[in-house]
Steps between C-alpha positions, in 0.01 A plus 500: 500500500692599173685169488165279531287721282811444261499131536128462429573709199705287344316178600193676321720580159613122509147392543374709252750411245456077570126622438580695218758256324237155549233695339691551210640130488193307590268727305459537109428813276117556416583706184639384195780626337323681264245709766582879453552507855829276471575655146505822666709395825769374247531785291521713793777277648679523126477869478621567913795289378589676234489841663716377718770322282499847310539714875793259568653556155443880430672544919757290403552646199454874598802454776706456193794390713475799756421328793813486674638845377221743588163532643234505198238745599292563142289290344286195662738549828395852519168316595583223675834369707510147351311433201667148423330368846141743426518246150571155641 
């Protein structure tokens, strides 16, 4: 029962994505550029990104080379096991 409920699963996710993917090909945007709506989606999009480039660079940067010498246990890893993957 596990195996078919499985299968259908799957068959469902693939038909939902086909369904998913022609909508956005075969369909065009109703707001402009310039609706706040889209305005807003953007800047939300610019400022997720840039939390994350500076996640990935203050990790990287807080390991300060010690990453194969000892286990770092202070800091943003006192919070969190892997912060570089939490800001991808």
């Amino acid at each position: 029962m596990a195996v078919s409920l499985n299968k259908n699963r799957i068959l469902i996710s693939k038909l939902l994505a086909v369904g998913a993917l022609s909508i956005l090909i075969f369909t065009h945007p109703s707001l402009g550029e310039q609706h706040p709506f889209h305005v807003g989606i953007k800047t939300l999009g610019i400022v997720l990104t840039t939390l994350c480039v500076m996640g990935r660079i203050y990790s990287t940067a807080f390991l300060g080379g010690f990453k194969n010498q000892k286990l770092i246990t202070h800091g943003i890893y006192s919070v969190m096991r892997n912060p570089l993957y939490f800001s991808r």
